[in-house]
C-alpha atoms as an extended CHARMM CRD file, in Angstrom:
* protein
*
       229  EXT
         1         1  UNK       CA            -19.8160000000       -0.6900000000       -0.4130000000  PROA      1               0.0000000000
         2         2  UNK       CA            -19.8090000000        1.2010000000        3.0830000000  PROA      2               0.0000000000
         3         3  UNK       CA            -19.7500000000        4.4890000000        2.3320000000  PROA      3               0.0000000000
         4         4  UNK       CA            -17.7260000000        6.8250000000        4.7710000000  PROA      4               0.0000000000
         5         5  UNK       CA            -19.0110000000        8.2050000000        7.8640000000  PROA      5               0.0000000000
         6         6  UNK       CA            -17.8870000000       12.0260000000        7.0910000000  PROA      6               0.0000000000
         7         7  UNK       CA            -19.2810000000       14.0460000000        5.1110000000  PROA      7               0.0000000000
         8         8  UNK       CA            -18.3860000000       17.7600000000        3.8310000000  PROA      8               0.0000000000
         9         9  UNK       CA            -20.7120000000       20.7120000000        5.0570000000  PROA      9               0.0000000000
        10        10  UNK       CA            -22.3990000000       22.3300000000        2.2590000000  PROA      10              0.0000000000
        11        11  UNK       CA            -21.1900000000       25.1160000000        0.5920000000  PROA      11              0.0000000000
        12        12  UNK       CA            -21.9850000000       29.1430000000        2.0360000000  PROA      12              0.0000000000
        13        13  UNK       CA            -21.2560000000       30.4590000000       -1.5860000000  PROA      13              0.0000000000
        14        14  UNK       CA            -23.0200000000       29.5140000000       -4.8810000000  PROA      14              0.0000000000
        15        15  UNK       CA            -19.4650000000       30.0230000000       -7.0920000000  PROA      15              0.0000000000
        16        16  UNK       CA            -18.9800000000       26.9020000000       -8.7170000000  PROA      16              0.0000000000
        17        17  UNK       CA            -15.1340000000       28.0790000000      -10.3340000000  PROA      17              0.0000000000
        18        18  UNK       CA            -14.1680000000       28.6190000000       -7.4990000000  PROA      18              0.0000000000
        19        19  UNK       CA            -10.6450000000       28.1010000000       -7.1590000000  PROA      19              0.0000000000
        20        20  UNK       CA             -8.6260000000       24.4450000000       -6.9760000000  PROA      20              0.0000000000
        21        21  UNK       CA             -6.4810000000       24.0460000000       -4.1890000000  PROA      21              0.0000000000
        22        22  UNK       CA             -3.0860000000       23.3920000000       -4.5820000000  PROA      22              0.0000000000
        23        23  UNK       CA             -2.4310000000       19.8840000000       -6.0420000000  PROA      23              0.0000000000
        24        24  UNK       CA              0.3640000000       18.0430000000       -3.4970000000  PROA      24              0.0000000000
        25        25  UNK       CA              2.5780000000       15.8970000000       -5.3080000000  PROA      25              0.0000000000
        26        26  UNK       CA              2.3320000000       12.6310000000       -3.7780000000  PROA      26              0.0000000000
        27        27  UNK       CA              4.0940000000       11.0490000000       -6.8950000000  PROA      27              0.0000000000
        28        28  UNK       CA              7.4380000000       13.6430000000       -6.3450000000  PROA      28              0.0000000000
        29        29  UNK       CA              7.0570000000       11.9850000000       -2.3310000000  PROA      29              0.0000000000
        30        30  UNK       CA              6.8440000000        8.6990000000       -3.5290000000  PROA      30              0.0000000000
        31        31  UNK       CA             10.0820000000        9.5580000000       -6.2540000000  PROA      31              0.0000000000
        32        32  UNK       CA             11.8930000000       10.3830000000       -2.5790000000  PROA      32              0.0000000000
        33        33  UNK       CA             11.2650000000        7.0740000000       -0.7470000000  PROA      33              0.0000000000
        34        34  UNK       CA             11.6920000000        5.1200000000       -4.1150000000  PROA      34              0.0000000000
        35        35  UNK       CA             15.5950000000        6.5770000000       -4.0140000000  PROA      35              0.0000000000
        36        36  UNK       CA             15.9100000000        6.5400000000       -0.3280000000  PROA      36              0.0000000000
        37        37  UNK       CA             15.0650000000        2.8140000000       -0.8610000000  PROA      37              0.0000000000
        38        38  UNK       CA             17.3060000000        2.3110000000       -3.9280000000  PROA      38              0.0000000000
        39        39  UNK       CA             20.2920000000        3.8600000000       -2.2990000000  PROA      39              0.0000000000
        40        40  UNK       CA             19.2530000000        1.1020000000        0.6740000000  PROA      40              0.0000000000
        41        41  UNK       CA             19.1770000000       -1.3640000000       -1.3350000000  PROA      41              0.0000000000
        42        42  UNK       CA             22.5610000000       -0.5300000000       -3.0410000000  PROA      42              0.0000000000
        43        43  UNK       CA             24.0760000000        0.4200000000        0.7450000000  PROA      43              0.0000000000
        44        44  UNK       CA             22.8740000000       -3.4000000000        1.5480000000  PROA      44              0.0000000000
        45        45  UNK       CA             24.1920000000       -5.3020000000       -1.3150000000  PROA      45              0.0000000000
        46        46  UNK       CA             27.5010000000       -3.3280000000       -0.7240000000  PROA      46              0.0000000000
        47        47  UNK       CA             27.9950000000       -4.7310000000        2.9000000000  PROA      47              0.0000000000
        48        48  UNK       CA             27.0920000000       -8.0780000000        1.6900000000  PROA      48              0.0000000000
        49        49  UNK       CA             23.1030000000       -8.2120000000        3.8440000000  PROA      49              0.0000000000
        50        50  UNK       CA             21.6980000000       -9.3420000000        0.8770000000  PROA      50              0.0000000000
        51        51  UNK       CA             23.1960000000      -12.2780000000        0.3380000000  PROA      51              0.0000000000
        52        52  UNK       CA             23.7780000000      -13.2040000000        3.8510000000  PROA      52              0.0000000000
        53        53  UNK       CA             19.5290000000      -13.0840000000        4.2230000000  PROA      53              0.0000000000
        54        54  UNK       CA             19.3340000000      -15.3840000000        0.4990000000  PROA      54              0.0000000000
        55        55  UNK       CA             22.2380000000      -17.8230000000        1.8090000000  PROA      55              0.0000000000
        56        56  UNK       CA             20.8620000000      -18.0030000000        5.3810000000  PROA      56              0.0000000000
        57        57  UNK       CA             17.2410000000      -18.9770000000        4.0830000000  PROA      57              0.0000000000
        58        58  UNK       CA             17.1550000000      -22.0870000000        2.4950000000  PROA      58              0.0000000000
        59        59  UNK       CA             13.3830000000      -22.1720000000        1.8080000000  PROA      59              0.0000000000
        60        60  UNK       CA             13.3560000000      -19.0270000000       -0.3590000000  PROA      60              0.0000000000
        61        61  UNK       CA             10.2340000000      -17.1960000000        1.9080000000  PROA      61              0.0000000000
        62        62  UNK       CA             12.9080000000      -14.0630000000        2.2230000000  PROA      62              0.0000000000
        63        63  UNK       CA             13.5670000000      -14.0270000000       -1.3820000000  PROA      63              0.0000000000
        64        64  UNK       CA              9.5010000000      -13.9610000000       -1.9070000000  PROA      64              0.0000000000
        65        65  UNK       CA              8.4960000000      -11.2570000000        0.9000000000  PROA      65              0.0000000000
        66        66  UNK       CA             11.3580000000       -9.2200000000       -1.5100000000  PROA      66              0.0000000000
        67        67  UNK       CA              9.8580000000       -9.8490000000       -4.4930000000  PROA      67              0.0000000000
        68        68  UNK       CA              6.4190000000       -8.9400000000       -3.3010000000  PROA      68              0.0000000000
        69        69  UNK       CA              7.3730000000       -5.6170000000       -1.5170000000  PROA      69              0.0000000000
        70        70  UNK       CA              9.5410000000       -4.6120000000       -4.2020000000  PROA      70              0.0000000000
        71        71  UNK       CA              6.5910000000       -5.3430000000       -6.8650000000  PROA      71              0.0000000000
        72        72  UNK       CA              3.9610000000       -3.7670000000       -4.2040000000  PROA      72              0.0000000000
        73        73  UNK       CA              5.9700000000       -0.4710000000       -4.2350000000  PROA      73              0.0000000000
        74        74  UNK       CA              6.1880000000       -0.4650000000       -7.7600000000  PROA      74              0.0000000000
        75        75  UNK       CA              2.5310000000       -0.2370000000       -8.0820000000  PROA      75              0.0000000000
        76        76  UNK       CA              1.9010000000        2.4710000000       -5.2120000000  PROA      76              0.0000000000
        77        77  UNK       CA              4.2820000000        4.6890000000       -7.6650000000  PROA      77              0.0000000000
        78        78  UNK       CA              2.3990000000        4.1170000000      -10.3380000000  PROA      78              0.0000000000
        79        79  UNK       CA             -1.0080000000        5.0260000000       -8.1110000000  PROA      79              0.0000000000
        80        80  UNK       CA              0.6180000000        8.0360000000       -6.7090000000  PROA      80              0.0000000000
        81        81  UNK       CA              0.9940000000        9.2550000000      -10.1260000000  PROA      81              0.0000000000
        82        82  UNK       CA             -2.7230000000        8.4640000000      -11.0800000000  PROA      82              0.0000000000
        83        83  UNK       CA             -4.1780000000       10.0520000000       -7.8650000000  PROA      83              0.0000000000
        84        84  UNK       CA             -2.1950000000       13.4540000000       -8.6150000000  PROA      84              0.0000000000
        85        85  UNK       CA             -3.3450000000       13.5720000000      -11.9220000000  PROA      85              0.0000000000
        86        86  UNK       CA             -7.2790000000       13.1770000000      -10.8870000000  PROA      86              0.0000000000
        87        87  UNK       CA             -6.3590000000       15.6490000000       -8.4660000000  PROA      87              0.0000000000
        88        88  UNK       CA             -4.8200000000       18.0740000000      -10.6550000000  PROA      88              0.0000000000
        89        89  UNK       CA             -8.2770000000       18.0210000000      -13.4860000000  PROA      89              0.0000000000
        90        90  UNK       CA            -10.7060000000       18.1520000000       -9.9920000000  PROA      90              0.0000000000
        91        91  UNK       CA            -11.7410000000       21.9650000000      -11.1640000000  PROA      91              0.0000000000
        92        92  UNK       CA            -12.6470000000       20.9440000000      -15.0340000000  PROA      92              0.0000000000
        93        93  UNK       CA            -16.0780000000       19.4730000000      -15.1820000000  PROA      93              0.0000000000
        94        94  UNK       CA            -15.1850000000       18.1030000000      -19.1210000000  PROA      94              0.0000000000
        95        95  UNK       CA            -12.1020000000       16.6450000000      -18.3290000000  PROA      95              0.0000000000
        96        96  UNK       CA            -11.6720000000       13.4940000000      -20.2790000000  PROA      96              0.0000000000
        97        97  UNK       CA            -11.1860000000       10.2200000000      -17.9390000000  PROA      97              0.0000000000
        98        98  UNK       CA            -11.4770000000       12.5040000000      -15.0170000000  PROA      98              0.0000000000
        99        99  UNK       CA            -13.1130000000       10.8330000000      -12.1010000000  PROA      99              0.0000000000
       100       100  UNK       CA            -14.2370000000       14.1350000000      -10.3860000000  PROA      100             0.0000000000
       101       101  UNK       CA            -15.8330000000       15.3630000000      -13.6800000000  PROA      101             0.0000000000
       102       102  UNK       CA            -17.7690000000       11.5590000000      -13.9540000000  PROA      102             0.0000000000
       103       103  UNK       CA            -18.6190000000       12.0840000000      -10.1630000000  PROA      103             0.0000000000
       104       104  UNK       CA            -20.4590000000       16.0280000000      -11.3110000000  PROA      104             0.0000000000
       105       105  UNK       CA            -21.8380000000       14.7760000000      -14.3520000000  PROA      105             0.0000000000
       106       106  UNK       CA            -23.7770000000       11.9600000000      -12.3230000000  PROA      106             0.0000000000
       107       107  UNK       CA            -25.0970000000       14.4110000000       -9.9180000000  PROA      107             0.0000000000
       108       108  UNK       CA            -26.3890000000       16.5840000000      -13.0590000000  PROA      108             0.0000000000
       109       109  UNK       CA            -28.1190000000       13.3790000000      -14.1610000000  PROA      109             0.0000000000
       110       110  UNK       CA            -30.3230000000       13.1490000000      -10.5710000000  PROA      110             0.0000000000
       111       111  UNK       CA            -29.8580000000        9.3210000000      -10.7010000000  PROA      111             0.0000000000
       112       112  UNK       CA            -32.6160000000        7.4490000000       -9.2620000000  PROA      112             0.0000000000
       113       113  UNK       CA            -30.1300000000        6.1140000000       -6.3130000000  PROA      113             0.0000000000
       114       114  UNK       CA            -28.7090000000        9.1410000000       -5.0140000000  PROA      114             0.0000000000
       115       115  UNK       CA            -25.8030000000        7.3530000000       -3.4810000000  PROA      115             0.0000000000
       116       116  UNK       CA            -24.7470000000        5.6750000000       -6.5470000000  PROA      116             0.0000000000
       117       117  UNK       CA            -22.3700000000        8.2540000000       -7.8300000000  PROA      117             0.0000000000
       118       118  UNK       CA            -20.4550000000        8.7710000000       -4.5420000000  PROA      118             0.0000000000
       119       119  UNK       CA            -20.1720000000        4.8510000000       -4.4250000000  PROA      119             0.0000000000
       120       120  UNK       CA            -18.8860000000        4.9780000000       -8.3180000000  PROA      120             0.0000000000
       121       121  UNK       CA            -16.3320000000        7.3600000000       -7.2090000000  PROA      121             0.0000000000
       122       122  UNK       CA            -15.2700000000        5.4150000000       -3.8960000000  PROA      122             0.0000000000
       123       123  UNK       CA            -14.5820000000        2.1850000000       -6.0490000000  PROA      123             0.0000000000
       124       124  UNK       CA            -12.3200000000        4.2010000000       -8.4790000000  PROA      124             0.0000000000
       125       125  UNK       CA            -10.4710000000        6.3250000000       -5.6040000000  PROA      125             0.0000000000
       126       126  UNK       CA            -10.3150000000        3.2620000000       -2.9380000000  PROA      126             0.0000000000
       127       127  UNK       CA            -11.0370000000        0.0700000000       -4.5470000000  PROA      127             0.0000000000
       128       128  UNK       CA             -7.8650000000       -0.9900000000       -5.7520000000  PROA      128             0.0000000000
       129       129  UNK       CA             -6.5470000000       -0.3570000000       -2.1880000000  PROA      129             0.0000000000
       130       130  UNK       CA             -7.9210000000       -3.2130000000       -0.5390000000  PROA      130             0.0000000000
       131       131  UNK       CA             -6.3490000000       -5.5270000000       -2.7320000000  PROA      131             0.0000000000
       132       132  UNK       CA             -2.9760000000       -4.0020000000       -2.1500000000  PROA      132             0.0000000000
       133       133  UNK       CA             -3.8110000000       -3.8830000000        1.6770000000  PROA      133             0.0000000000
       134       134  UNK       CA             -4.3310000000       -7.5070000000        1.5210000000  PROA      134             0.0000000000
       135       135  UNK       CA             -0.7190000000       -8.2790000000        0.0140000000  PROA      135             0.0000000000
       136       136  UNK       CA              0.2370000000       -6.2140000000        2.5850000000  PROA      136             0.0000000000
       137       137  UNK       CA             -0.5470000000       -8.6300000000        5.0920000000  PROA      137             0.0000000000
       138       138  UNK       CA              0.4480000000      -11.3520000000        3.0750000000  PROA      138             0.0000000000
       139       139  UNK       CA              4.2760000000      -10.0670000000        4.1590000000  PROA      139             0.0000000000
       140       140  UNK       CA              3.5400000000      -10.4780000000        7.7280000000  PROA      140             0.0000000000
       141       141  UNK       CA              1.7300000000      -13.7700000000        7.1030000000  PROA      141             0.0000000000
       142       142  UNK       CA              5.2980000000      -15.0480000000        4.5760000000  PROA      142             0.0000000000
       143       143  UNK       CA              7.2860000000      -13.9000000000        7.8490000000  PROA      143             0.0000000000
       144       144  UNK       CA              5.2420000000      -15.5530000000       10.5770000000  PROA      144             0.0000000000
       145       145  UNK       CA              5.0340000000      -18.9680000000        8.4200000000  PROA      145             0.0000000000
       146       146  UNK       CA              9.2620000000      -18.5340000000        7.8070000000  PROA      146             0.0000000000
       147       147  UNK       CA              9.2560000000      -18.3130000000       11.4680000000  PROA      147             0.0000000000
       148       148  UNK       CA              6.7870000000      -21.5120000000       12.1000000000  PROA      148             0.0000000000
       149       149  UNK       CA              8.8150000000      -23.4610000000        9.4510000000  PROA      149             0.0000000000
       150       150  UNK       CA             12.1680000000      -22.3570000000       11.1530000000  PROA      150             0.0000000000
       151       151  UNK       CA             11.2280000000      -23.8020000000       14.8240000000  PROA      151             0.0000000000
       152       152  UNK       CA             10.1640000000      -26.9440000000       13.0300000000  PROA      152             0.0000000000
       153       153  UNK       CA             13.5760000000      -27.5470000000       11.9020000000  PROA      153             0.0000000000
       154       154  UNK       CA             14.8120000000      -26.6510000000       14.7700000000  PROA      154             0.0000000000
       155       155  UNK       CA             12.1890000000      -28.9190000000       16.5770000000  PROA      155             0.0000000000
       156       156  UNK       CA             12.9750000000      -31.8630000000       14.1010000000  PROA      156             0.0000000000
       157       157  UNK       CA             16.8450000000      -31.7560000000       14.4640000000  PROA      157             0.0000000000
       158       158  UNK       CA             16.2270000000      -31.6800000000       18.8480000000  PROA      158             0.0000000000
       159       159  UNK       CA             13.7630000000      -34.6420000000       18.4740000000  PROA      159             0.0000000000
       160       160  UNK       CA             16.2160000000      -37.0050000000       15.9890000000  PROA      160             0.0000000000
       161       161  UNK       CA             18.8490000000      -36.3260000000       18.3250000000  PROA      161             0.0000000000
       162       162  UNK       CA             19.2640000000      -39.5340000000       20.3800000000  PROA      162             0.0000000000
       163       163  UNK       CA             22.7740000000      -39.9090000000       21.6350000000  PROA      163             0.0000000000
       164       164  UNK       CA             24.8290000000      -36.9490000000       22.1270000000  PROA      164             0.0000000000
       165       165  UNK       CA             28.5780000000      -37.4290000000       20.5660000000  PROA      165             0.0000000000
       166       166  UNK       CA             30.6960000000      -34.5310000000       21.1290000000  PROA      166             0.0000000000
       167       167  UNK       CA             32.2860000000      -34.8230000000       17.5790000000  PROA      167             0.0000000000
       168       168  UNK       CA             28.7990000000      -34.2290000000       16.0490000000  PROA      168             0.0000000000
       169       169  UNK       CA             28.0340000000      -31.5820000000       18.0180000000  PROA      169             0.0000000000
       170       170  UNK       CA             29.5410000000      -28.7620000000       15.0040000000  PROA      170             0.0000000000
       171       171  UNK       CA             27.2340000000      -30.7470000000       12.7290000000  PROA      171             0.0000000000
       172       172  UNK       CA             24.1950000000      -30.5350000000       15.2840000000  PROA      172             0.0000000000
       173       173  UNK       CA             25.0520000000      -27.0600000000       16.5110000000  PROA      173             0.0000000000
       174       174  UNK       CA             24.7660000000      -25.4620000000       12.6200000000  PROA      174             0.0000000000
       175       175  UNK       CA             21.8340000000      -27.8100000000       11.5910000000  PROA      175             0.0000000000
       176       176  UNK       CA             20.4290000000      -25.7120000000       14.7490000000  PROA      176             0.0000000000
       177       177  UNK       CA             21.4620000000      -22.5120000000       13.9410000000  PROA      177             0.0000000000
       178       178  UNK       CA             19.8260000000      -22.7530000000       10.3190000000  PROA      178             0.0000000000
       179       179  UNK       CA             16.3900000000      -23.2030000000       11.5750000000  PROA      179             0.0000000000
       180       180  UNK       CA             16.8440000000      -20.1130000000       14.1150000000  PROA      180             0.0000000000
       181       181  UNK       CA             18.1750000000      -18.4910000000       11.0600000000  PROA      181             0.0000000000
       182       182  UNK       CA             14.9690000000      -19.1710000000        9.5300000000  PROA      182             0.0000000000
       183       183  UNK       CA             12.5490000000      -18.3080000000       12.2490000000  PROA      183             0.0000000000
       184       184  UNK       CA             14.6310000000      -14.7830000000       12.7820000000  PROA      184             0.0000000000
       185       185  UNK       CA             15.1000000000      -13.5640000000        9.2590000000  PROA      185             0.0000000000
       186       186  UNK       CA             11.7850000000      -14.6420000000        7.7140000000  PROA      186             0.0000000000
       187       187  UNK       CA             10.0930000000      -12.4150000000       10.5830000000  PROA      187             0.0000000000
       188       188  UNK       CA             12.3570000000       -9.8220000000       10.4040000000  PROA      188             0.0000000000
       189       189  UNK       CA             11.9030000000       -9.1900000000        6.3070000000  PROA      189             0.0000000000
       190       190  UNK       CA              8.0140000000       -9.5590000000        6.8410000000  PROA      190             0.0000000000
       191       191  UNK       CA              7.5490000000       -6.6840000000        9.3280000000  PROA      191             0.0000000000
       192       192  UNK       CA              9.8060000000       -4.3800000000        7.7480000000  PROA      192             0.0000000000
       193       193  UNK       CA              8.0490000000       -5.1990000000        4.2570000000  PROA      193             0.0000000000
       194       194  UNK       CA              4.7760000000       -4.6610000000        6.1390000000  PROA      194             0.0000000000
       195       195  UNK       CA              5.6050000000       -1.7220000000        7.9560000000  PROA      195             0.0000000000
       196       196  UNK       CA              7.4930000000        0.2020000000        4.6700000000  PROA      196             0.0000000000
       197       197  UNK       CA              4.5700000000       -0.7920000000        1.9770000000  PROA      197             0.0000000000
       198       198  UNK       CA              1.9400000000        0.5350000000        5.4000000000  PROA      198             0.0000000000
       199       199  UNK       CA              3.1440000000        3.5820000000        5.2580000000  PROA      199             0.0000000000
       200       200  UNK       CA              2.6910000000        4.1470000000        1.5640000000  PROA      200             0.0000000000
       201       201  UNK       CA             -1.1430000000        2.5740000000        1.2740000000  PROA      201             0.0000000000
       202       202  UNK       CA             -2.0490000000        4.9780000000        4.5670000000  PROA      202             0.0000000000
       203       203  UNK       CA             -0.4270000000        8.0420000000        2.5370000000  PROA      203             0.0000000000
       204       204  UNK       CA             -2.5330000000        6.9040000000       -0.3670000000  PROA      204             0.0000000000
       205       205  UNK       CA             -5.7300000000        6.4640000000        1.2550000000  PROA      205             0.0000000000
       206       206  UNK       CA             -5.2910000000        9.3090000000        2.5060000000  PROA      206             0.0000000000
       207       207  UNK       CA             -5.1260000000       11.1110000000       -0.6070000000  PROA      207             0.0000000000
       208       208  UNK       CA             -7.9940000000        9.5770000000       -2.1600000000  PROA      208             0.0000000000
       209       209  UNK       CA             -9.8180000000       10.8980000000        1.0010000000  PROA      209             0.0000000000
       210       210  UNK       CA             -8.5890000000       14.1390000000        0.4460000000  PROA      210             0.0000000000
       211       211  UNK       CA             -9.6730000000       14.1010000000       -3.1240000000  PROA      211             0.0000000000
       212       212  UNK       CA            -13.4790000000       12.5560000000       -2.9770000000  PROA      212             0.0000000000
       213       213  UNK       CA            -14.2430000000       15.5970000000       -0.0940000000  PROA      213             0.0000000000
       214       214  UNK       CA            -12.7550000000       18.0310000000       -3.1210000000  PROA      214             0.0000000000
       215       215  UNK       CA            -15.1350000000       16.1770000000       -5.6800000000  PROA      215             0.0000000000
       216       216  UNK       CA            -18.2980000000       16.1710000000       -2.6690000000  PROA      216             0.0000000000
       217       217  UNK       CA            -17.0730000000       20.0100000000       -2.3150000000  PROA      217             0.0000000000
       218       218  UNK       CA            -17.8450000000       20.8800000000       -5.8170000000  PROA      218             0.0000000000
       219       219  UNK       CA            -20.5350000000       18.4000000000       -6.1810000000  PROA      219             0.0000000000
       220       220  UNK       CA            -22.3680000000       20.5490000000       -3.7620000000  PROA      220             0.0000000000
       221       221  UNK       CA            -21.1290000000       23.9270000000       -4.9730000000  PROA      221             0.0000000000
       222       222  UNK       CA            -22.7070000000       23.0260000000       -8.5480000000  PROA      222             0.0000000000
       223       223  UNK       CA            -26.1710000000       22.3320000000       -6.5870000000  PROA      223             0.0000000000
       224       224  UNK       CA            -26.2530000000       25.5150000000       -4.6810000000  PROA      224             0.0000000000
       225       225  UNK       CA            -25.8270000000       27.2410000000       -7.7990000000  PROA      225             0.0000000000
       226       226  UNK       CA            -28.5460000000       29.4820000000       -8.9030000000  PROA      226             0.0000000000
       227       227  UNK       CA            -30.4290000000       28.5770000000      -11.7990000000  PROA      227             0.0000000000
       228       228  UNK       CA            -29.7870000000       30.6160000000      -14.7940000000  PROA      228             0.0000000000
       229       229  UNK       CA            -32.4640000000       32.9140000000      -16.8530000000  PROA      229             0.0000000000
């Protein structure tokens, strides 16, 4: 694992309870989108969007790129939660299942690879982000493949038209419209799903960023300690 380019300066004072900063909740910010998205979501089914994006996609991409955000967001709550809650036991080296107080107890140890707890502590506070960064792009890919599907229709229906007869053209005109409907909507679901679940992996990452430099920050406050007699 590439371990990040910044590090923290080390520390002036030798104080190792020195005190915790205060804990933001990122789970009570995540509580506030997951409601301003609920009430959407209610506000949407009430004026009938819902079902107009189910009904006007007959190859059920929208319904999937809904199913996957939704379940996506679910999961960033439930990360939110456990990021605040390492955060908030970052200033109690016996903490139990506290990746901070792993992190110290490492250092303690002098392991043979010096890099190896900082790498132990990247894979707890980042690893499962990358794997929820890649369904994040699977949105925008479900979206752009809705959209290549869509223009095939609408490519196939152009092509098997030989002989225009006005009293087909209602028939050929909505046969039309279905696979713009496709191309449009599809596309349109992706990048919001993309853009909404972006938002809340970049506020995560960047609280796991904030709290390894809080674990490095104490890491090196427990070395600078003085020995005692």
């Amino acid at each position: 694992m590439n371990r990040p380019s910044w590090s923290l300066p080390a520390a002036r004072h030798g104080s190792a309870s020195s005190p915790t900063p205060p804990v933001e909740p990122i789970w009570f910010e995540w509580l506030a989108l997951g409601g301003l998205l609920a009430f959407a979501t209610w506000l949407l089914g009430v004026r009938g969007v819902w079902a107009l994006l189910l009904n006007a996609d007959p190859t059920g991409i929208t319904l999937v790129i809904i199913v996957v955000f939704s379940g996506s967001t679910l999961w960033c709550g439930a990360r939110a939660r456990e990021l605040q809650r390492q955060r908030g036991m970052t200033g109690t080296i016996n903490a139990t299942g506290s990746w901070v107080a792993d992190y110290r107890r490492a250092l303690a140890a002098a392991p043979r690879d010096a890099g190896a707890p900082l790498d132990l502590l990247l894979e707890q506070t980042h690893g499962p982000h990358g794997t929820a960064w890649w369904v994040n792009g699977i949105q925008l890919k479900l979206g752009l493949l809705g959209k290549v599907i869509g223009f095939s229709i609408l490519a196939l229906q152009i092509g098997h038209t030989q002989n225009f007869d006005p009293s087909q053209s209602q028939e050929l005109l909505k046969n039309l419209t279905t696979g713009l409907g496709v191309a449009l909507l599809t596309t349109m679901v992706g990048l919001v799903g993309n853009i909404l679940l972006g938002l809340q992996l970049t506020r995560l990452d960047r609280y796991a960023d904030q709290l390894v430099a809080e674990a490095q920050r104490l890491g090196l406050e427990s070395r600078s300690d003085p020995p005692k007699a």
